[in-house]
RODO-2510 file (C-alpha; in nm, 4 decimals, decimal comma):
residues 486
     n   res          X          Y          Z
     1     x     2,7112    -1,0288     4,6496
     2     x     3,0184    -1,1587     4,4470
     3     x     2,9560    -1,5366     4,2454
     4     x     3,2061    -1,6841     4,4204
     5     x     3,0158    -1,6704     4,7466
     6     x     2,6953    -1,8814     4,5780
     7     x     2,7188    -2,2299     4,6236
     8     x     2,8456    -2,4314     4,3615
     9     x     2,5099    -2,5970     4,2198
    10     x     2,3357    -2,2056     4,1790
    11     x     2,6311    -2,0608     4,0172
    12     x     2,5974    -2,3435     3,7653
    13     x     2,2731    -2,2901     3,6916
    14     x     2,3486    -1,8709     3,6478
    15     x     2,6397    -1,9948     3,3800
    16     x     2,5222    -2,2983     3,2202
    17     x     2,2941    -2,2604     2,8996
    18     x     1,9192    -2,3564     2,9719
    19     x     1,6686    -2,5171     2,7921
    20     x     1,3188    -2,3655     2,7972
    21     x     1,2435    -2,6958     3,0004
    22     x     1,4973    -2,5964     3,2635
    23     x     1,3705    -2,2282     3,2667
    24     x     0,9875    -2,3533     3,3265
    25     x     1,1533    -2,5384     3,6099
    26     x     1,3290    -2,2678     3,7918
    27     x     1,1340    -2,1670     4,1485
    28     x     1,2702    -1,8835     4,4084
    29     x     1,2207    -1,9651     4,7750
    30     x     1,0041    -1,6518     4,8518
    31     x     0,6898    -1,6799     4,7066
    32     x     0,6300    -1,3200     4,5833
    33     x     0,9162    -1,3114     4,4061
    34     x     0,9079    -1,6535     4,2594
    35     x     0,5350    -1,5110     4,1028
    36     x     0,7521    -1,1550     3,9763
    37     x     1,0092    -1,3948     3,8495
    38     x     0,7564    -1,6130     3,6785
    39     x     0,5555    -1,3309     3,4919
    40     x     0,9430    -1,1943     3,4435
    41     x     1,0114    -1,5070     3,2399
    42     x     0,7242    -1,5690     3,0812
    43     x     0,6667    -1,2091     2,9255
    44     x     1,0322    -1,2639     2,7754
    45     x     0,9617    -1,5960     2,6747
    46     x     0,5746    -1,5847     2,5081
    47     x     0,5074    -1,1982     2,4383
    48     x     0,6526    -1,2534     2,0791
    49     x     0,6106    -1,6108     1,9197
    50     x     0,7980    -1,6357     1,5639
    51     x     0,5859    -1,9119     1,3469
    52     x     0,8023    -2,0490     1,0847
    53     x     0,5777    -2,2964     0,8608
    54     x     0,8017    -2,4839     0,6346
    55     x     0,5530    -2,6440     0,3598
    56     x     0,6835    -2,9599     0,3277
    57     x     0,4210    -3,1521     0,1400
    58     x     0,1119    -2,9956     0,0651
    59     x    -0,0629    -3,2301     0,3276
    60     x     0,1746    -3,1419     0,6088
    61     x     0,0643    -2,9943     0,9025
    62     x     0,2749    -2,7194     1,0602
    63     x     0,4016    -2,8758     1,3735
    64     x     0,4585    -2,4704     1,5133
    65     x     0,1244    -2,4529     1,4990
    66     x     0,0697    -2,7900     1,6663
    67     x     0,3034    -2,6903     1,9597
    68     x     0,1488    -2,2925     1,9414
    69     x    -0,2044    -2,4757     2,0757
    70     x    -0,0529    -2,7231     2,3029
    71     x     0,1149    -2,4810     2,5355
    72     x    -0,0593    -2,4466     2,8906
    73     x    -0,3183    -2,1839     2,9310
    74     x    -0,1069    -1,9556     3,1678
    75     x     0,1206    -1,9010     2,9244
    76     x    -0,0641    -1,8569     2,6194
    77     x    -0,2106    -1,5577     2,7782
    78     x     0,1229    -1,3612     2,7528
    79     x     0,1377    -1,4504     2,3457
    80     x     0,0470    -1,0250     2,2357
    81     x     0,2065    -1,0522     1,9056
    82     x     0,2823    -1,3327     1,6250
    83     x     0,5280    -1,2924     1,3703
    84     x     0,4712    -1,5859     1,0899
    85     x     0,6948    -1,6280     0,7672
    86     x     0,6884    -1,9137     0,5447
    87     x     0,9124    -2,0155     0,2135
    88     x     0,8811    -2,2709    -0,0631
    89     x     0,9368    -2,6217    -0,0650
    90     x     1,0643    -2,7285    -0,4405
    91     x     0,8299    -2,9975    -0,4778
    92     x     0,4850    -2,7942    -0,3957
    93     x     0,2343    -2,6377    -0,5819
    94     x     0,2427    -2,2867    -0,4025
    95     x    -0,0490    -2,1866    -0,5688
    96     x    -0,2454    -2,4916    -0,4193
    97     x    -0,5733    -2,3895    -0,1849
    98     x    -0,4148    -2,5065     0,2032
    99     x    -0,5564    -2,8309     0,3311
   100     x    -0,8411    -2,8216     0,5944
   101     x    -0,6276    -2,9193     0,8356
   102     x    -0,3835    -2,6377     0,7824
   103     x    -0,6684    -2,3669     0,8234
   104     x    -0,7607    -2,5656     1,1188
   105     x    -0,4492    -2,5637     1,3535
   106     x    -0,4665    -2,1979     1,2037
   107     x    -0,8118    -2,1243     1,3202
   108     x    -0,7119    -2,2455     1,6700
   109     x    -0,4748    -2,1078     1,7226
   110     x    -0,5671    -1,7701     1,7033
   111     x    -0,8629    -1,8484     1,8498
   112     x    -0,7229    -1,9732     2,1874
   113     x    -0,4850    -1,6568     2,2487
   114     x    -0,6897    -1,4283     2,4688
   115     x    -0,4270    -1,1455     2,4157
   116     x    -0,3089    -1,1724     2,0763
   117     x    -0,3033    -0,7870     1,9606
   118     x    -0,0956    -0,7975     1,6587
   119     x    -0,0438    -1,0719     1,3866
   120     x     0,2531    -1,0354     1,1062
   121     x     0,2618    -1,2488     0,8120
   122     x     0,5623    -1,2700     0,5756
   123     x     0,5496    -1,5103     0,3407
   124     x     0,6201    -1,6184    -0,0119
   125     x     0,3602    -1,8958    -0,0290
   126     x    -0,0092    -1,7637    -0,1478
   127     x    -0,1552    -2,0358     0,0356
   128     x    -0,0267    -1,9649     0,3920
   129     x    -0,1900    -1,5950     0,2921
   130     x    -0,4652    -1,7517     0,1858
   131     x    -0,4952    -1,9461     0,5158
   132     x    -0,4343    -1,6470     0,7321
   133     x    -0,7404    -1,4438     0,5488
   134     x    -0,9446    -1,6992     0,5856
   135     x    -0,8964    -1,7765     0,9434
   136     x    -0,9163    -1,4071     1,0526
   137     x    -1,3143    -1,3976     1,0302
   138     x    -1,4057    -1,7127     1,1697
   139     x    -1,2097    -1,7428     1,5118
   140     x    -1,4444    -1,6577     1,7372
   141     x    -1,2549    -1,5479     1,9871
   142     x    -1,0390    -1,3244     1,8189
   143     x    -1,1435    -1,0073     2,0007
   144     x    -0,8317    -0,9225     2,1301
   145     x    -0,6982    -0,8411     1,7408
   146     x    -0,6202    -0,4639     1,7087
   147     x    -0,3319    -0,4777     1,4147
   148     x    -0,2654    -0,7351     1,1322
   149     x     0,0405    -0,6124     0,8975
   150     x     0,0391    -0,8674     0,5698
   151     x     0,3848    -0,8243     0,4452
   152     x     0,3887    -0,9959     0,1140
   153     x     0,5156    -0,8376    -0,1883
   154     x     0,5915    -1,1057    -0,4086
   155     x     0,2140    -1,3421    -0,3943
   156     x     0,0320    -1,2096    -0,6451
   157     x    -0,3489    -1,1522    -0,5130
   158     x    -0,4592    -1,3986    -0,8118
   159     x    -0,3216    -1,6438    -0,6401
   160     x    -0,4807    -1,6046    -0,2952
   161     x    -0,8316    -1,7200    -0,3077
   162     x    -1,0423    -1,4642    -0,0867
   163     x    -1,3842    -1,5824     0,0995
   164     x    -1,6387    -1,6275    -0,2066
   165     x    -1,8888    -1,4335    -0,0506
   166     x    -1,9850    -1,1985     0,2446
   167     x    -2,1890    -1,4967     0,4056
   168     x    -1,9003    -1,6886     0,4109
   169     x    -1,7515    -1,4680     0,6530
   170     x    -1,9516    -1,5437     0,9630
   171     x    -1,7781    -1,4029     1,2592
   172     x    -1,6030    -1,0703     1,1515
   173     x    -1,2986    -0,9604     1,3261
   174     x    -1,4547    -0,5995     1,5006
   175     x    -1,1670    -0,5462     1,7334
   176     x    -0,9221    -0,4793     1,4136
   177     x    -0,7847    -0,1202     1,4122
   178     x    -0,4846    -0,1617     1,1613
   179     x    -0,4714    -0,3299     0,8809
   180     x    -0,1758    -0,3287     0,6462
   181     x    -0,1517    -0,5016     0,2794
   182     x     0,1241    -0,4936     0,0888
   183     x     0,0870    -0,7588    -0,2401
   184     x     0,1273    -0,7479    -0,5866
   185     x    -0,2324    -0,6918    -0,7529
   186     x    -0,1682    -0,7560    -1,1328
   187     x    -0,2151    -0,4469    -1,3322
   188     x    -0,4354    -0,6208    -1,5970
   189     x    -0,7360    -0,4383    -1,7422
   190     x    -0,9346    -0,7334    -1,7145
   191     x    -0,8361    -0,7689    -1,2568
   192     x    -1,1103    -0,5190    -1,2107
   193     x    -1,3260    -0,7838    -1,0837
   194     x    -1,0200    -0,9362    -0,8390
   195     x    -0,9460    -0,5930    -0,6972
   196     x    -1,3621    -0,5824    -0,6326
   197     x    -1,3144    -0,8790    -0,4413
   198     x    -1,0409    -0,7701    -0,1885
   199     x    -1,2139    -0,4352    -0,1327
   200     x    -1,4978    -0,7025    -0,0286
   201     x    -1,3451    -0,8941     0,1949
   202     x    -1,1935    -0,5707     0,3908
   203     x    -1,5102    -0,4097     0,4417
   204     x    -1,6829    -0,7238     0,5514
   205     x    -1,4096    -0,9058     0,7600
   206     x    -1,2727    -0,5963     0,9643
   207     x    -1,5528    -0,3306     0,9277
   208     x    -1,4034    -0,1556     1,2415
   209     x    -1,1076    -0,0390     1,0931
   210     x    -0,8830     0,2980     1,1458
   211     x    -0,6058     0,2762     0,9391
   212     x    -0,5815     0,0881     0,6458
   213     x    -0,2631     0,0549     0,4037
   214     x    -0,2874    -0,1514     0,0741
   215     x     0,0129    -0,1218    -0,1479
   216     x     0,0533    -0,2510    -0,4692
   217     x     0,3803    -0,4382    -0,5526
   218     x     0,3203    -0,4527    -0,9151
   219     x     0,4951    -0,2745    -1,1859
   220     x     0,3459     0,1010    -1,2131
   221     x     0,1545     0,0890    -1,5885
   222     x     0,3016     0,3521    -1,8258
   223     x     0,1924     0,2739    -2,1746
   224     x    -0,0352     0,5546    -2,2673
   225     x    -0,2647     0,3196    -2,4624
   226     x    -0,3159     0,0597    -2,1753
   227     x    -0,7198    -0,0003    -2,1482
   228     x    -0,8670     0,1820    -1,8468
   229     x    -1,0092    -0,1790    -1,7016
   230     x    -1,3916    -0,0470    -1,6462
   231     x    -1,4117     0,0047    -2,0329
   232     x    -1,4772    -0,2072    -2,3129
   233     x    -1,2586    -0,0097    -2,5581
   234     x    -0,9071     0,1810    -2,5272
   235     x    -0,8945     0,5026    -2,3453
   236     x    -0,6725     0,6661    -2,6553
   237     x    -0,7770     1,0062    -2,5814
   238     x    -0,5707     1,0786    -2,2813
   239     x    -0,2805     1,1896    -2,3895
   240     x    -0,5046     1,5094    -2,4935
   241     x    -0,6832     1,8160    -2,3123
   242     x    -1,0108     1,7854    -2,4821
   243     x    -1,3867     1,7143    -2,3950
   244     x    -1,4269     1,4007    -2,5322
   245     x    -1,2431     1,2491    -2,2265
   246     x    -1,4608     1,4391    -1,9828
   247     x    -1,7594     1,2623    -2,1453
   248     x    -1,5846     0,8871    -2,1547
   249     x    -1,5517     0,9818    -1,7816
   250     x    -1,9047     1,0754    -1,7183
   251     x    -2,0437     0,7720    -1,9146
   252     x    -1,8826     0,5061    -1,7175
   253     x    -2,0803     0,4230    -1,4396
   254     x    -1,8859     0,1305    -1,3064
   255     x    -1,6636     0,1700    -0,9877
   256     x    -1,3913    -0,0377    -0,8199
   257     x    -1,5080    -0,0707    -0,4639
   258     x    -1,8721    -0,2502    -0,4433
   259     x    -2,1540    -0,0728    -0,3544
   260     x    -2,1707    -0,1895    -0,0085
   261     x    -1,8192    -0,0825     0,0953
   262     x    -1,8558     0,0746     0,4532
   263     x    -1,5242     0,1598     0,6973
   264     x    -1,7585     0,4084     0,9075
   265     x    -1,4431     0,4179     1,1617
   266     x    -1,1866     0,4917     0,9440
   267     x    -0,8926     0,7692     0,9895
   268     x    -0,5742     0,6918     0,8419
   269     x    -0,5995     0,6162     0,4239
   270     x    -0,3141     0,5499     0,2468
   271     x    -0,3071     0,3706    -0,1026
   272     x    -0,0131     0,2529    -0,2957
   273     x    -0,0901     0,2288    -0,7212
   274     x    -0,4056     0,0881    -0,6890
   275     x    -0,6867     0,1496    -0,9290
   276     x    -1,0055     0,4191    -0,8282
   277     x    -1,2619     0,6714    -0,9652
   278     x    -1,3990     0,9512    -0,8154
   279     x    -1,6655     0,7934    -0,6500
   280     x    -1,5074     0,5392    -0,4491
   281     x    -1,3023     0,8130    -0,3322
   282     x    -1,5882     1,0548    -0,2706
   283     x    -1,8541     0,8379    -0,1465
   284     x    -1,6936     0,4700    -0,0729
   285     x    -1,3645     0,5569     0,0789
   286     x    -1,4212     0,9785     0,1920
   287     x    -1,7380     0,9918     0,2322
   288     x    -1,8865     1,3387     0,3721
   289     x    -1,8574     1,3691     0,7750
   290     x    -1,6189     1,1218     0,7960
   291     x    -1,3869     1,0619     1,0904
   292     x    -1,0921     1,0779     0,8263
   293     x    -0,7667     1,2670     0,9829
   294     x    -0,5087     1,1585     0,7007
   295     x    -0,4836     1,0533     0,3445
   296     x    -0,1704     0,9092     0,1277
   297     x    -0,2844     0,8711    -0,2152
   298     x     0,0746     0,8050    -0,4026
   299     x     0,0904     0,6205    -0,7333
   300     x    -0,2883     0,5701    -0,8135
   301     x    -0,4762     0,5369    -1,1422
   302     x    -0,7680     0,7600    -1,2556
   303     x    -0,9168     0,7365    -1,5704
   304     x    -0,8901     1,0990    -1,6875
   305     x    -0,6114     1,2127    -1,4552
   306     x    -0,6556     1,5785    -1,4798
   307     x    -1,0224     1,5843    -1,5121
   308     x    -1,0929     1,3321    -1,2373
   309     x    -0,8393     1,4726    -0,9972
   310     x    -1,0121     1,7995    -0,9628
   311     x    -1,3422     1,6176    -0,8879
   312     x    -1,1679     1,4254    -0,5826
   313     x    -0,9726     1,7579    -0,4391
   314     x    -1,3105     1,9677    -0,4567
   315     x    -1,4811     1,6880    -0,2588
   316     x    -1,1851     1,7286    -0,0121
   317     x    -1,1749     2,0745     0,0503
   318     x    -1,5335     2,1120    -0,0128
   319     x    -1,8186     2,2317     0,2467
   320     x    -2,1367     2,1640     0,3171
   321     x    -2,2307     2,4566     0,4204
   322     x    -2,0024     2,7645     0,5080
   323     x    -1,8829     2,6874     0,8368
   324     x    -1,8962     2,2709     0,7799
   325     x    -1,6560     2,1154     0,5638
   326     x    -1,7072     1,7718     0,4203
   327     x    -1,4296     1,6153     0,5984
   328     x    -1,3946     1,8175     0,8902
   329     x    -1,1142     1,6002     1,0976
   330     x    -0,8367     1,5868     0,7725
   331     x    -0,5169     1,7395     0,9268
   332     x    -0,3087     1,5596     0,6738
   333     x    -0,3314     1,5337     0,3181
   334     x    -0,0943     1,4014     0,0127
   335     x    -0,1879     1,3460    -0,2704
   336     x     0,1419     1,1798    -0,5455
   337     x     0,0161     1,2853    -0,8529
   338     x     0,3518     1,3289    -1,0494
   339     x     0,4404     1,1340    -1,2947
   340     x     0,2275     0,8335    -1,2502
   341     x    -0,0540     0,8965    -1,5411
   342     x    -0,0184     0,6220    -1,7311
   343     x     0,2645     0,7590    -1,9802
   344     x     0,1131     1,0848    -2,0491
   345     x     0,3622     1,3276    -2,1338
   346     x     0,1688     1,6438    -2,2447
   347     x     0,0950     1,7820    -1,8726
   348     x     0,2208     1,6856    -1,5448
   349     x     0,0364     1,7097    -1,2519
   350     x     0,1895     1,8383    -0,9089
   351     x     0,2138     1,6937    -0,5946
   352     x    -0,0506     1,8087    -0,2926
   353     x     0,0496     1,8199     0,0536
   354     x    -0,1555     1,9514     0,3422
   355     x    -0,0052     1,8931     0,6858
   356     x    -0,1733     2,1223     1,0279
   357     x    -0,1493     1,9433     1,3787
   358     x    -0,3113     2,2726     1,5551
   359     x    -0,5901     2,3563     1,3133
   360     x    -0,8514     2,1970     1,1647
   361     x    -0,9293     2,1830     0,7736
   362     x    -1,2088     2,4432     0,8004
   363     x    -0,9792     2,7049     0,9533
   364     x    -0,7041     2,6623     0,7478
   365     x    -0,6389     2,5521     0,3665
   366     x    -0,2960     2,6154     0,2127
   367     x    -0,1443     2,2813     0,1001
   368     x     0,2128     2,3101    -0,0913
   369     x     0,2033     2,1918    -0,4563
   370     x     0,5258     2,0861    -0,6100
   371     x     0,5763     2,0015    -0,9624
   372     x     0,7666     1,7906    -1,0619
   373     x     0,8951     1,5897    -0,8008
   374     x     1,2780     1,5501    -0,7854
   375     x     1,4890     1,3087    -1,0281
   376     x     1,4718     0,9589    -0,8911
   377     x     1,8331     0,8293    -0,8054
   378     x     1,7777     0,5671    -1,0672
   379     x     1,7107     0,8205    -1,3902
   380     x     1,9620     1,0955    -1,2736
   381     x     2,2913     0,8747    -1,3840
   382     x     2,1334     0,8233    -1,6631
   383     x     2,0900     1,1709    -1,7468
   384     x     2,3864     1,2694    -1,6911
   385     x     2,5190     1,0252    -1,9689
   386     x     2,4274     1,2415    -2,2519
   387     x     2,2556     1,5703    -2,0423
   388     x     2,0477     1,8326    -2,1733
   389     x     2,1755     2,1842    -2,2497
   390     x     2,0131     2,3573    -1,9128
   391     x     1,9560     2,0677    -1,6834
   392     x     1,6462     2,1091    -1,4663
   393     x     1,5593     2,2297    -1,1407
   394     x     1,4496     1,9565    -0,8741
   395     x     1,0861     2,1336    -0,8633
   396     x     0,8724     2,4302    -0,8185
   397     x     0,7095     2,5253    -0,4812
   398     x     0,3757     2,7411    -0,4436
   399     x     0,1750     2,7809    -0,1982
   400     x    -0,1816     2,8370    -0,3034
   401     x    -0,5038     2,9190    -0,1244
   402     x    -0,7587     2,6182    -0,2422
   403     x    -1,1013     2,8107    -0,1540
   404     x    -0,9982     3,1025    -0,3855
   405     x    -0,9750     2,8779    -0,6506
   406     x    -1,2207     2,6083    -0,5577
   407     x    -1,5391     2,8948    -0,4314
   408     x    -1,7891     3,0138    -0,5061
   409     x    -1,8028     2,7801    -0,8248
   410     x    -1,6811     2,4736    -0,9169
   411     x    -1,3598     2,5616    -1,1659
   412     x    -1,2899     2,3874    -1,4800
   413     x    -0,9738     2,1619    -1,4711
   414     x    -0,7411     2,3832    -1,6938
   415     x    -0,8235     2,6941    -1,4836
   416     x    -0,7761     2,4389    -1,1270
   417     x    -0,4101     2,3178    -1,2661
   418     x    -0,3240     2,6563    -1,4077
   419     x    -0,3867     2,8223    -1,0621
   420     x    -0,2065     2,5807    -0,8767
   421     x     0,0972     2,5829    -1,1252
   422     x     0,1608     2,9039    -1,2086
   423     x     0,0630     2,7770    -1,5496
   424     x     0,3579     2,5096    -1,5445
   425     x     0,1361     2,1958    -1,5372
   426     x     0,1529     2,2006    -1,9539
   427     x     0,4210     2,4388    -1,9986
   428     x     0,6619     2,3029    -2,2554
   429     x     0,9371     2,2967    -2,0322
   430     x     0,7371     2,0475    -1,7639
   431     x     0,6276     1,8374    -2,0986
   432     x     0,9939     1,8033    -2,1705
   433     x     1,1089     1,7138    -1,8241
   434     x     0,8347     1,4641    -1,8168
   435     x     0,8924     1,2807    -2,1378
   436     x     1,2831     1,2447    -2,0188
   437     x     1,2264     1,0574    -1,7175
   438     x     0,9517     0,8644    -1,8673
   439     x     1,2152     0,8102    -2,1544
   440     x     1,4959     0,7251    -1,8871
   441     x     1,2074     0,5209    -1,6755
   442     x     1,2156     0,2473    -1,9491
   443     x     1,5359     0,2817    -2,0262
   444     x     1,5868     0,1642    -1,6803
   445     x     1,3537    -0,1096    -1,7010
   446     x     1,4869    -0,2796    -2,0316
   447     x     1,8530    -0,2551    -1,8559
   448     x     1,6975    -0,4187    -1,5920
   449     x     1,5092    -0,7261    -1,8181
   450     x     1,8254    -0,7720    -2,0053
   451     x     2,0873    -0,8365    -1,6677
   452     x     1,8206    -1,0915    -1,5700
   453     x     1,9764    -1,3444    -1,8189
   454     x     2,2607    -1,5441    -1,7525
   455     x     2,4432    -1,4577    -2,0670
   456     x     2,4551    -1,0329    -2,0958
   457     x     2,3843    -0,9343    -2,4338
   458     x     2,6055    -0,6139    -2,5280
   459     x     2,5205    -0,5935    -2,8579
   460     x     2,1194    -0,5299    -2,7257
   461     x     2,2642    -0,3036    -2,4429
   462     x     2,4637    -0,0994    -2,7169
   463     x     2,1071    -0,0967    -2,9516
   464     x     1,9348     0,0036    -2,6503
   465     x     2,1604     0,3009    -2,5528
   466     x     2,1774     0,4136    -2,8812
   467     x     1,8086     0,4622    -2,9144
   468     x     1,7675     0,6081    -2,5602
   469     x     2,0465     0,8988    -2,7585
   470     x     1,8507     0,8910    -3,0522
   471     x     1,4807     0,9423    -2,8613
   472     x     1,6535     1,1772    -2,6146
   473     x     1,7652     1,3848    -2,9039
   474     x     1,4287     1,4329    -3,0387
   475     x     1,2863     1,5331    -2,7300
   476     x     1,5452     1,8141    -2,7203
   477     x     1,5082     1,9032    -3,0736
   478     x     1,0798     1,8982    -3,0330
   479     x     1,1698     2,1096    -2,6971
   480     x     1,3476     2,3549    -2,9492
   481     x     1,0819     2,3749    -3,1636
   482     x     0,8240     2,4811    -2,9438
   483     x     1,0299     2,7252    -2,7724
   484     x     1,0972     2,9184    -3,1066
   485     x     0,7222     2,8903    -3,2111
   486     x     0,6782     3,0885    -2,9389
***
């Protein structure tokens, strides 16, 4: 049928722009289709709502929100997915708790969308966050929920206040399969306690979770004499291979995740710089017969590194007896260890990567180790501006059998790193690598601090560059040394 055959009012209405109060208008003749047309329209129209909540005034209620709960009943049951984002107003306190009335229109809304399955919030306002969190556990009818994605790298979890308690949180969201964090979680020594309180809240608010994703926004710590936070005094000893850090280790009881932390459904694990110990990995997180299938552990903070690493990847690949291992659905494993030990340049751990889609961890156990990882694109230029004399390689590659090493007893962490590495993980070569691109690292970072100001000093970019000669220098020289001591 050509357009010039319709009559003049229909082929109008095909090339004239409609309002969504002309579409909601629009009937066919035969009934059928008028109903496929209808569900046609509406699934285009209502499957994805974008929420943009402009904070006015701190007293302001988001008239999205408003319209979000006024829409008829047939059509809120096509809303499967909500996409909200949020910025600053200049004039508000974005660090302000929201207004009752905010959570409110918040709290019903989601609770009058039968098939919501998938909430995204993107925001640079902490209390629009906060809102969110808080309105998760208490809509009752939330049971359609399967994925929430939190998108939020610049709010700073100080700034979000989190339910106070676990009785505060009276309906928990059950139907939740993914959750996904990203926010900046200060990397204070004294944020133990707020990092606590969000492993709280995700336990008790979505206990049925099966993939969970927290990543840390925050600047990775690499000053070798930051505080571990679950200590009262300065962990000074870790920039050395000796027992006195293995007993620090054993003395602190304290752990990161409470006591009561419980995802009995969980699969997928990955973790972005975020502090840990052993035990919450072992027994909070991983704990024996889990229904784990994958880990991503990239960036995160142990107190002893080398020593508490070796406790975590026993538990992994251990068994409980000889035919059951502890986590006997892990198909996927990787463990970023390089370079992210707090500053410590005299050993470098490798990375750990176990991937098997046909067989399970009991049948099969050789993950690839790789030390060190490759340059980052942001150190390599600078390398290159005053290079050493035998630049060097982008990493090793072995392929090691963990039960040899691992069975029939327990090794000690020297021997565990030394088998994995070929004896590399302290070489004097790795050492030197390592203390270049921790060297270039915050080289990069001071550039970075000094182009933030609106007048660029070159006489403190010339002083800097100079020094990162002068320290890059030594490093070669030390390098020398050791090589002819041997």
């Amino acid at each position: 049928m050509s357009l010039i055959t319709l009559p003049p009012e229909l082929l109008n209405l095909i090339t004239s722009p409609l309002t969504l109060h002309d579409l909601l208008k629009l009937r066919l003749i035969n009934k059928p289709h008028n109903l496929k047309f209808q569900h046609f329209l509406r699934t285009e129209l209502f499957t994805h709502i974008h929420l943009h909540l402009p904070q006015s005034s701190p007293r302001t209620s988001p008239k999205s929100l408003k319209t979000l709960t006024l829409l008829p009943p047939s059509a809120r049951t096509y809303i499967t997915t909500i996409t909200i984002t949020s910025n600053h107003h200049p004039n508000t306190n974005t660090t302000a708790t929201p207004t009752p009335l905010r959570k409110h229109h918040l709290k019903l809304a989601l609770s009058t969308l039968p098939s919501l399955t998938t909430i995204t919030i993107e925001t640079t306002t902490p209390s629009h966050l906060t809102a969110l969190l808080k309105s998760l556990p208490v809509s009752t009818t939330t049971t359609s929920l399967r994925h929430c994605h939190c998108i939020c790298p610049g709010i700073s979890l100080s700034d979000v206040t989190l339910p106070s308690s676990s009785s505060s949180i009276t309906h928990p969201v059950t139907s939740l399969r993914t959750l996904h964090l990203t926010v900046r979680i200060p990397n204070n020594p004294y944020n133990y306690k707020l990092t606590r309180s969000l492993w709280k809240y995700i336990s008790t608010a979505f206990p049925g979770l099966e993939s969970l994703v927290v990543r840390n926004t925050s600047q990775i710590p690499t000053d070798p004499s930051t505080p571990w936070p679950l200590s009262n005094t300065s962990n000074s000893n870790n920039t050395n291979n000796n027992s006195n850090s293995n007993k620090s280790n054993k003395s602190n009881k304290t752990t990161f995740l409470p006591k009561q932390f419980t995802l009995h459904n969980l699969k997928t694990l990955e973790l972005y710089n975020i502090y840990l110990t052993p035990q919450d990995i072992t027994t909070s997180l991983l704990p024996v017969d889990s229904k784990i299938e994958s880990i991503h552990l990239e960036a995160c903070h142990l107190n002893v590194p080398y020593i508490d690493w070796v406790d975590v990847i026993y538990h992994i690949f251990g068994r409980q007896s000889q035919s059951q291992p502890n986590l006997p659905h892990l198909t996927s494993l990787n463990l970023s260890l390089s370079g992210y030990h707090r500053g410590i340049a005299s050993y470098e751990l490798p990375e750990i990567i176990y991937t098997s889609t046909t067989h399970p961890l009991s049948q099969i156990t050789l993950p690839i180790c790789q030390i060190p990882p490759p340059l980052s694109q942001t150190t390599l230029p600078l390398l290159l501006t005053n290079p050493p004399e035998s630049p060097p390689e982008t990493s090793y590659i072995f392929h090691k059998d963990l039960q040899k090493i691992l069975t029939p007893n327990r090794p000690t962490p020297s021997s565990f790193w030394s088998y994995l590495t070929d004896d590399l993980w302290n070489s004097p070569k790795v050492t030197k690598w390592k203390r270049i691109r921790l060297l270039a690292d915050q080289y990069d970072l001071d550039l970075k601090k000094l182009s933030a100001y609106a007048h660029y000093d070159y006489q403190t970019a010339d002083r800097l560059e100079r020094k990162f000669n002068a320290d890059l220098d030594r490093i070669e020289l030390e390098a020398q040394t050791l090589d002819s001591d041997d």
